[in-house]
C-alpha positions in Angstrom: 0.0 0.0 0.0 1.2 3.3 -1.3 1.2 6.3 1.2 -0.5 9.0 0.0 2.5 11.3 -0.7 5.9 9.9 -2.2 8.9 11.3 -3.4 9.3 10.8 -7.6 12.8 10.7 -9.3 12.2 12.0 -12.7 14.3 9.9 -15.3 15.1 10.8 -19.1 15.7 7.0 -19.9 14.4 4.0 -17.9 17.4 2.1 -16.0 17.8 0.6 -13.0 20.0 0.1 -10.9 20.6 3.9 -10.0 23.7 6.2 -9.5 22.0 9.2 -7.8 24.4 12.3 -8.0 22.7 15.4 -8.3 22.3 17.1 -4.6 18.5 17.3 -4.8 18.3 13.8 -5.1 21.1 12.7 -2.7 18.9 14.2 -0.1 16.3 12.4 -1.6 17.5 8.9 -1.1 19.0 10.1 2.6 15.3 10.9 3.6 13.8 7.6 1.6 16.6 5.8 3.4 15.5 7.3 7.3 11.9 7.3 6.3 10.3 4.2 4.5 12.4 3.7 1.6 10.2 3.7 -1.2 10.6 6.3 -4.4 8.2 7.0 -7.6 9.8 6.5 -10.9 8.6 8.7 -13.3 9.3 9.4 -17.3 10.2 12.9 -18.2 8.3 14.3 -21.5 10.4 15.1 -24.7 11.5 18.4 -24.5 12.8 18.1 -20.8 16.1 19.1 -21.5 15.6 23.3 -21.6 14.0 23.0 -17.7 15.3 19.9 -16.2 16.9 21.6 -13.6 13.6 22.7 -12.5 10.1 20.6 -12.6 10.3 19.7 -16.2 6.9 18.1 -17.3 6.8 14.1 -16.7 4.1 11.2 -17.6 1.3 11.0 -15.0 1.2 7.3 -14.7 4.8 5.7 -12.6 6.0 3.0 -10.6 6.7 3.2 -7.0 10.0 1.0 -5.4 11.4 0.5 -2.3 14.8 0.4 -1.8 16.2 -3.0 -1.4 20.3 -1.6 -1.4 21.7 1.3 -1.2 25.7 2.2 -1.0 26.6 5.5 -0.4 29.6 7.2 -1.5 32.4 9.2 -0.2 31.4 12.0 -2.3 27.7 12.0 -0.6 26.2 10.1 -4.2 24.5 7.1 -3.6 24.4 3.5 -5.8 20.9 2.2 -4.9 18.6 -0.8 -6.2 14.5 -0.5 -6.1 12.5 -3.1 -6.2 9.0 -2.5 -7.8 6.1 -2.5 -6.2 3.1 -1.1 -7.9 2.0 1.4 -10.4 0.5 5.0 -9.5 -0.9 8.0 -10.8 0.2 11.2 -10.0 -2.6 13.8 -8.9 -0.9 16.9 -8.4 3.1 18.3 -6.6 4.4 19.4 -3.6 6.7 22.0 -3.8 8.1 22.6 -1.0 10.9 20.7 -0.9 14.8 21.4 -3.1 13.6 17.2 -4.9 9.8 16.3 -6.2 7.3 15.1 -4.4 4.2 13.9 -5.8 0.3 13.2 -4.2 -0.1 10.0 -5.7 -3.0 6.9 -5.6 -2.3 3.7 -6.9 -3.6 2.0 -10.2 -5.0 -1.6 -9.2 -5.1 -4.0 -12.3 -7.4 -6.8 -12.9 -6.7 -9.9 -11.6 -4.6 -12.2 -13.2 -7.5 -15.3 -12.2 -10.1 -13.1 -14.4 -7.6 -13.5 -18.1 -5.9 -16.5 -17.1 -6.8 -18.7 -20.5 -5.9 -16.1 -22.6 -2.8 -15.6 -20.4 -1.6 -18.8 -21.8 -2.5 -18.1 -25.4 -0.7 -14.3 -25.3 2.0 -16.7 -23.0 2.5 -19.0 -26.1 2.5 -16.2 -28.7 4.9 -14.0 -26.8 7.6 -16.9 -26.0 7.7 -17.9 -30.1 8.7 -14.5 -30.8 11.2 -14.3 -28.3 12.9 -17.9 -28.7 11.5 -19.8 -32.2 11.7 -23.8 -32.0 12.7 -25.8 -34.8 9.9 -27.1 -36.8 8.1 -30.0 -35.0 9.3 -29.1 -31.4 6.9 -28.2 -28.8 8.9 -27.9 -25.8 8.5 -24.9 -23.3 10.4 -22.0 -24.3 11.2 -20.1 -21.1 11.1 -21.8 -17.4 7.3 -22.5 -16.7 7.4 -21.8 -13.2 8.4 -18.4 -14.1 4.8 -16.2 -13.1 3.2 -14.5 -15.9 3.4 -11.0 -14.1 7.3 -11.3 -13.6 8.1 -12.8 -17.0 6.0 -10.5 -18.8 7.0 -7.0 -16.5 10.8 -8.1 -16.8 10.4 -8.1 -20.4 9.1 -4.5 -20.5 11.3 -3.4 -18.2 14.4 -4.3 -19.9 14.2 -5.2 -23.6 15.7 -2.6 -25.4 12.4 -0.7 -26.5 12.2 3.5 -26.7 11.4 5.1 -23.4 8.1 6.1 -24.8 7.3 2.5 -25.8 8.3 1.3 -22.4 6.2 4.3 -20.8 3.3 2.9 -22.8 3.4 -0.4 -21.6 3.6 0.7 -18.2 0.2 2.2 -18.7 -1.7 -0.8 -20.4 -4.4 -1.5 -18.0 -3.6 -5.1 -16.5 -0.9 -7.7 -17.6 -2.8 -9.6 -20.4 -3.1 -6.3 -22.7 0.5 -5.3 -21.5 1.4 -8.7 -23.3 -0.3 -8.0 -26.3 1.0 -4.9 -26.6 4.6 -6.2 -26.1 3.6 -8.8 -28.5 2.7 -5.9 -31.1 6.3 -4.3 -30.2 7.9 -7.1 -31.0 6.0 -8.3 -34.3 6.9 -4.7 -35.7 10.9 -4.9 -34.8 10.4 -8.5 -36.5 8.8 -6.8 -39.5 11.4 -3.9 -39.5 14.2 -6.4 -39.4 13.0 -8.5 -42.8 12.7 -5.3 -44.5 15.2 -2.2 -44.4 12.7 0.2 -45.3 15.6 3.0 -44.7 17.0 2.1 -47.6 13.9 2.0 -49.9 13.5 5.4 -49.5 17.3 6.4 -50.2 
């Protein structure tokens, strides 16, 4: 359960782990650390560059952490590790502090038990894209006892998609149409792939 205000670190690519050097933020991660560890990740707009050192514009829809390591530095930067916990929305700022810090509520998604046969089909359809079999081989393609929900978030997290695409995904309401739409993704790099269209137009 998400408290009601959070502290949000607003990020121009999506990484993790974290080197936190700027000074607003080391006093972030020094009060997250005292306090109850957890931190809003959110996705700066295009065009953040002119006003990042203020409160440059960011996606209303992030995902909260909590801090599962942390070193700090000599130099007062930190090196820390989040481990997600669940998606918000951001409602409105509080500026009253030198970092961000956002009123927030949390975004519950449907139950997995409510999709769960078309889980497997999306499952099956998401696993041949990733990892094709030779022809006449059925065999799982990825460890079964891997959860949908971590399989399937892992994947959006860290495939090598644009930050916008991964900020999309992010906001697909529920994990089955976060799979089709990571299924889409990947059918169109597939697509791109088999035909250069860079060079049809030069």
């Amino acid at each position: 359960m998400l408290p009601p205000t959070i502290p949000i670190f607003p990020l121009p690519n999506v990484f993790l782990p974290l080197h936190i050097f700027e000074p607003r933020y080391r006093q972030m991660i020094d009060d997250a650390l005292r306090g109850d560890r957890i931190v809003g990740m959110v996705l700066l707009r295009p065009g953040w560059e002119p006003t990042y050192n203020d409160r440059p514009a960011i996606y209303p829809v992030g995902c909260a952490g909590v801090i599962t390591h942390s070193e700090r530095l000599s130099d007062g930067r930190f090196n820390i590790v989040l481990r997600g916990m669940e998606k918000f929305r951001v409602t409105a700022e509080d500026n009253a502090l030198p970092y961000r810090m956002a009123h927030v509520e949390s975004v519950r998604e449907p139950a997995p038990e409510s999709f769960h046969d078309e889980m497997q089909g999306a499952r099956r359809r998401l696993e041949s894209l990733l990892m094709p079999q030779p022809l006449g081989r059925s065999e799982p393609r990825m460890p079964a006892a891997m959860p949908d929900e971590e399989l399937v978030n892992a994947l959006a997290q860290y495939m090598e998609f644009e930050p916008v695409e991964k900020q999309a995904l992010l906001e697909r309401e529920g994990l089955l149409e976060r799979c089709r739409s990571l299924i889409e993704l990947l059918e169109m790099k597939v697509i791109v792939a088999r035909h250069p269209w860079d060079k049809l137009v030069n």
